[in-house]
C-alpha positions in Angstrom: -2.8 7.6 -0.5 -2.7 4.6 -2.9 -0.2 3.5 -4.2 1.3 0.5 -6.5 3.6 -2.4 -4.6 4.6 -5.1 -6.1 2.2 -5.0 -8.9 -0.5 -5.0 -6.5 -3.0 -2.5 -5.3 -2.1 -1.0 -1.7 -2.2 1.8 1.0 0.1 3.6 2.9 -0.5 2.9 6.7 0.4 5.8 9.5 3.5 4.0 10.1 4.8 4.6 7.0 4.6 0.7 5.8 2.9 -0.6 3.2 -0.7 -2.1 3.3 -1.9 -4.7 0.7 -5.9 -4.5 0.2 -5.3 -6.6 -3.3 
């Protein structure tokens, strides 16, 4: 799932955090 943090672009990792790709 993708979705938008912060303005930028990121994933949802297993643990349930927030991954930034961008």
């Amino acid at each position: 799932k993708i979705k938008k943090a912060m303005g930028k672009e990121a994933v949802e990792g297993e643990s349930g955090g927030i991954k930034k790709i961008r």
